[in-house]
N, C-alpha and C positions, 0 to 999 in steps of 0.2 A: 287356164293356168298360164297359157303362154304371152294371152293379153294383159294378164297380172304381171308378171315379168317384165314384160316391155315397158309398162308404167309407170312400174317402180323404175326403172332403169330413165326410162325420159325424166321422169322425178328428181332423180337423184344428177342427174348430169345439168337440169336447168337448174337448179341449188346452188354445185359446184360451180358453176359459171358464173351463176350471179353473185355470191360470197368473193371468187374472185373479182368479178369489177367493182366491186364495192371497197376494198382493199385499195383497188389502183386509184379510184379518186378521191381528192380532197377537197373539202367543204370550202368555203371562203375563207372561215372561220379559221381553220386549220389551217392553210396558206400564209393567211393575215401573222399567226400565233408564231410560226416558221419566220416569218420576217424580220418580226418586232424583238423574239427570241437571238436573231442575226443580229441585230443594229443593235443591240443591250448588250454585245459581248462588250468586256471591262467592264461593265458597271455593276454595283454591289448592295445589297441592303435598302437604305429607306429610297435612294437612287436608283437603282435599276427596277424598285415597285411603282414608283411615279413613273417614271419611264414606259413601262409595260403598259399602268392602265392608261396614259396617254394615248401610247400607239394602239393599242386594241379597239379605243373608243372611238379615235380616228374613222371619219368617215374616207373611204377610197377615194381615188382620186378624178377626176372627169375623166372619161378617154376620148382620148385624141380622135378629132373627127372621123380619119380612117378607121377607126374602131382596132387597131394596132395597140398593144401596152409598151410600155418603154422598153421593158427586153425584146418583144417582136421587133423594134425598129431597130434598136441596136443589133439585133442579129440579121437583119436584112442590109445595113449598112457594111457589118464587118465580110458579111458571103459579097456584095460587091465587090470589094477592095480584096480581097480573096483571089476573084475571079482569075485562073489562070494558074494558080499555085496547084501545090498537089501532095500529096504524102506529110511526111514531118513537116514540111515548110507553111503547108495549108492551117496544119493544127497547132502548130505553134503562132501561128497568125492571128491564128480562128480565139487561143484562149489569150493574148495578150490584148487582142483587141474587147473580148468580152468582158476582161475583167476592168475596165479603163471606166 
């Protein structure tokens, strides 16, 4: 009875775990969808449909020999220039510079 117990219980806690990380990540697909969904804001109707299957058919882009995507470099550029700030002054830095 008590080995049945436990099994269900190991059972039910690897389930829970994994439903959770299957939630926290997203496919390429899904990423991609999130982007092209961003870069389409304003546009409308026969224009934002072309738009869409554009970007979605879109193959990706090379990555840069470092194996870095543009945001990893950009956030390693903006933590440089950073370097030495602290509190408000850092995150105010941190998000002007990221959004540039």
């Amino acid at each position: 009875m008590m080995k049945k117990l436990l099994s269900l219980l190991a059972l039910g806690l690897s389930l829970s775990l994994g439903a959770a990380h299957a939630a926290d990540t997203k496919t390429a697909q899904q990423s991609k969808m999130t982007t092209c969904n961003k870069d389409a804001t304003g546009k409308t109707g026969d224009e934002r449909k072309a738009f869409m299957k554009e970007c979605l058919s879109a193959k990706p882009a090379a990555a840069p020999a470092d194996g870095k995507t543009a945001q990893q470099q950009k956030m390693k550029t903006c933590n440089t220039e950073a370097k030495g700030m602290k509190g408000d002054e850092r995150k105010k830095h941190m998000s002007e510079c990221l959004k540039k």
